[in-house]
N, C-alpha and C positions, 0 to 999 in steps of 0.2 A: 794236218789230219784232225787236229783236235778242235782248230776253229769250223773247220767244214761239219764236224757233227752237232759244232754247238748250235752254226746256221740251218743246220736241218732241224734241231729240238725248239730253236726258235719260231721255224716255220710251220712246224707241226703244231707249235703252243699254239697261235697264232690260230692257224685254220681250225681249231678243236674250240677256239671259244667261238671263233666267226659261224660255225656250224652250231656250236650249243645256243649263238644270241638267233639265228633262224628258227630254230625249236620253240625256243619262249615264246619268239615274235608268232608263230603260229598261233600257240595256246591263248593269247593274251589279245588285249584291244590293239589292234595296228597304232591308234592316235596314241595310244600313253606307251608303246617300246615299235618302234617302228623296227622293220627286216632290214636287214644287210642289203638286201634288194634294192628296197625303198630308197636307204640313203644313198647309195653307189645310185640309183636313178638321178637322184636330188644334186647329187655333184656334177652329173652331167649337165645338168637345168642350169646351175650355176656358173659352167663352165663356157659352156655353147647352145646360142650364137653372142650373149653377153660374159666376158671371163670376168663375171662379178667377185667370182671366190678367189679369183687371181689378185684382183685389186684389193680385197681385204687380206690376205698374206702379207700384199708387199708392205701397204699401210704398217699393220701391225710389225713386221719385223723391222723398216725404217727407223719407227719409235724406239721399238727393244732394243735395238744396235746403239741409235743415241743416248737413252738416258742408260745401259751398262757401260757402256765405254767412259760418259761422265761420271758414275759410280765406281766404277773399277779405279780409274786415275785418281778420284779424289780420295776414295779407300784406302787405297795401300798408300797413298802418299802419307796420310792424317795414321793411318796406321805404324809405319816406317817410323815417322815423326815422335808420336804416344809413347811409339817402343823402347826409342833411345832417351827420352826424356821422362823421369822419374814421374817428377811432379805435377807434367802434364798428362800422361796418365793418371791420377790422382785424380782430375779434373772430370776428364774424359769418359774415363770405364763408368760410371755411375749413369751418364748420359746415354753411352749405347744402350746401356743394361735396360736402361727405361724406352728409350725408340722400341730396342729388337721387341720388348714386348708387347708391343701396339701393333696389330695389323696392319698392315701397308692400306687397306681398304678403307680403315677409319679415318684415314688424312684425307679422301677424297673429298669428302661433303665441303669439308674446311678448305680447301683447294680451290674447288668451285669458285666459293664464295672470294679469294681472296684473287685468284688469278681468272678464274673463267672457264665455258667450254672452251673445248678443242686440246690441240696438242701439247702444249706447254702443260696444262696440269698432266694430261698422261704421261709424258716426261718425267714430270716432278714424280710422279709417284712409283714411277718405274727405278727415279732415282734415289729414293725413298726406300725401297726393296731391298736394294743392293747393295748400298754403300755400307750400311752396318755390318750386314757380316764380314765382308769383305777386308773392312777395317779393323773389324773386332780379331778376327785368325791372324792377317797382318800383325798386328800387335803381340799375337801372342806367339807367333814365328819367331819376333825378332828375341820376347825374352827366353825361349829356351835356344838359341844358338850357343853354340861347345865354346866356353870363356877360352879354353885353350887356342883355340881358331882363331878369336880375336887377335891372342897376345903374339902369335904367329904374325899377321897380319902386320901387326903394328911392328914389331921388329923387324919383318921388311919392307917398312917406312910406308904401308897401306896408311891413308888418312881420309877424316872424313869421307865424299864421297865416294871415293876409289874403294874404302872400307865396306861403304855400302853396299857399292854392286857387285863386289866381284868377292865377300863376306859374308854377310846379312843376307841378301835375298838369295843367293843360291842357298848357304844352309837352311833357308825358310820357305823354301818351295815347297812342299807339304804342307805347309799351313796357307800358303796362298793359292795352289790349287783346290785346297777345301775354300775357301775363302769365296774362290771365283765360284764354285759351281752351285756354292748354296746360293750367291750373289744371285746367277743368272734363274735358276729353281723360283726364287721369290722375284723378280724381273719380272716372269711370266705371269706369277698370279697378279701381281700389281696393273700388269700390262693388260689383263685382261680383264680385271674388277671395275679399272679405271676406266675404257674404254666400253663398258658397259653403261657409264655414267656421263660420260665426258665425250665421248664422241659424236660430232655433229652427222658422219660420214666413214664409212669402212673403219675395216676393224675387225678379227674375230671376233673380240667381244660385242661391239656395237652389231655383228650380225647375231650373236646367238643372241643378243637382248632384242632386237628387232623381232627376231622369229620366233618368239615368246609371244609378243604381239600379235602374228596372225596364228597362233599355233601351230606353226610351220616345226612341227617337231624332229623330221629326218633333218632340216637343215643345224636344229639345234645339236643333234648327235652328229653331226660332218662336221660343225663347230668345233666341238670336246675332243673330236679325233685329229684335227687338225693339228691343234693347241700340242695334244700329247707327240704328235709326230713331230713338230717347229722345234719344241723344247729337246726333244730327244736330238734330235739332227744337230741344232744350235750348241748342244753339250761336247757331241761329237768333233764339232768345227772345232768350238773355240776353245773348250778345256781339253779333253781327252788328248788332243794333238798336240799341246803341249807338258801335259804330264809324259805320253809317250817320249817327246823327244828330252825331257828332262828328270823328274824323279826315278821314272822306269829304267830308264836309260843309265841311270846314277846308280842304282841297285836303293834309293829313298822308298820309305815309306807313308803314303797320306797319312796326314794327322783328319782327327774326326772333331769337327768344330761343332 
């Protein structure tokens, strides 16, 4: 009962702004905020008899899928690692601390230059986005886990690995679900700064920067709505369904990275 009201209050949110962006769009120049109209036309145009919008989705979420899944692995691995070891943490934290604070978008230019257009720098910087945080919550999963758990653990002869998985990262599921969703959150802006820059061919972003180009403004707002839709949906796949089956599920609570 409670989720069906929430689905109504979302769909009501929803059509109260789609109705107040047609209101402006009246008052205003159609080229500087085009109508709900306009763009829902524009998707068609995109869609048929050429599914040009189709082949910039899949472009773009082929990339995202590759460079977080290389971010994700290499993260909580370098993160797991950091955790358990003092001194390389020591090493470590001072280097994320300086990446996370650098825009994923400022490594592009440098990208370019060192690797090239096309896909590979979109990659890189997709994996650029995500592996810090990712790394950075991993790490700090592993050092507040209950010392008590440990000691349990090992007196029933848990060791290394074994320690690990069935220790460490369940008690740190919290911190890795935060981990993953800022991961794939910053994914997307990487994914789409990059490919504004870097892409030879499809692309959300290579479409909204193209259509800059002719002032094709409805496609550029079918772009931003896109992006927000991919990213939402993609959160829903890949993280929500496993916090559902795991911290929810545990009675855990997310930690806020």
């Amino acid at each position: 009962m409670g989720y069906d009201n929430m689905n109504k209050k979302t769909i009501a949110l929803i059509m109260s702004v789609i109705v107040l962006w047609q209101l402006i769009a009246l008052l205003m120049n159609m080229k500087t905020l085009p109508s709900p109209v306009s763009v829902a036309g524009r998707t068609v145009e995109l869609i048929y008899p050429k599914p040009l919008l189709l082949l910039h989705v899949a472009e773009s979420t082929k990339r995202l899928i590759i460079g977080y899944l290389i971010a994700l692995v290499l993260g909580l691995s370098v993160g797991i690692i950091s955790g358990l070891e003092g001194n390389l943490k020591k090493i470590i934290n001072p280097l994320m601390g300086f990446m996370i604070s650098i825009p994923t978008i400022a490594w592009v230019p440098l990208l370019l230059i060192l690797v090239g257009l096309g896909d590979k720098t979109i990659i890189l910087a997709i994996f650029l986005g995500g592996f810090f945080p990712i790394a950075y919550n991993m790490q700090r999963g592993m050092e507040i886990v209950n010392l008590d758990l440990i000691r349990a653990a090992k007196i029933m002869g848990l060791k290394d690995i074994k320690c690990i998985l069935h220790v460490y990262i369940p008690a740190s599921m919290p911190s890795v679900i935060t981990g993953a969703r800022l991961g794939i959150g910053y994914s997307w802006r990487a994914l789409v700064g990059a490919e504004m820059l870097a892409a030879t061919e499809h692309g959300i972003g290579f479409m909204i920067y193209a259509s800059r180009a002719f002032q094709d403004v409805p496609a550029m707002f079918l772009g931003l709505i896109v992006i927000g839709v991919l990213s939402y949906v993609t959160d829903k796949i890949l993280i929500t369904s496993v916090e559902n089956k795991t911290i929810k599920k545990w009675g855990m609570v997310t930690q806020h990275g």
